[in-house]
Steps between C-alpha positions, in 0.01 A plus 500: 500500500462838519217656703227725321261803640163287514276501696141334544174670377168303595210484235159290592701342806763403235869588624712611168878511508615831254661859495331741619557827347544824740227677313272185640635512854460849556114528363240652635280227706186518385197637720171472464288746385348712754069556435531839694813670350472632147826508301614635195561241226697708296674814525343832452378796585169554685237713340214463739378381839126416497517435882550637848594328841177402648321440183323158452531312179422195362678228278590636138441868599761730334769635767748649267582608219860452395713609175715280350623477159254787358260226656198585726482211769226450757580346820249310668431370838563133549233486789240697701587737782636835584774678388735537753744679324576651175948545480511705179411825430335615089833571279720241725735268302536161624655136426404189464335334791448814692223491778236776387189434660443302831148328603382358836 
């Protein structure tokens, strides 16, 4: 009996015998999201910043706004604090899942 490239993948505590392909094995593990780090959800280019380190905001206050698709998106905060840091500059192009705005 020849031998095949299987290997075990666990579901609800559920061991499964099958092939895994090498576009599965070499994923990206998933993360959770982080409340204080604001990322881009899709590429684009960023028309405004409506903050400044050291400015307080608040839940669902706009941070930036970002261009994508002839789209006008506005990023919100996820949480209260302080912006820490803002990565991009007006005019900056940037990718999917790119850290713009930080908040402590």
């Amino acid at each position: 009996m020849e031998k095949k490239d299987t290997d075990k993948l666990v579901i609800d505590h559920t061991a499964y015998t099958t092939r895994l392909s090498p576009r599965f094995v070499s994923r990206k593990p998933y993360e959770p999201p982080v409340p204080g780090k604001i990322h881009s959800f899709i590429p684009g280019t960023v028309v405004e910043i409506l903050v400044k380190p050291g400015d307080k905001v608040k839940e669902g206050d706009d941070l930036v706004i970002l261009e994508a698709m002839k789209m006008k998106n506005r990023l919100k905060s996820h949480t209260d604090g302080k912006v820490v840091a803002v990565n991009v500059s007006t005019g900056d192009r940037v990718t999917k899942g790119a850290v713009l705005v930080e908040i402590a």
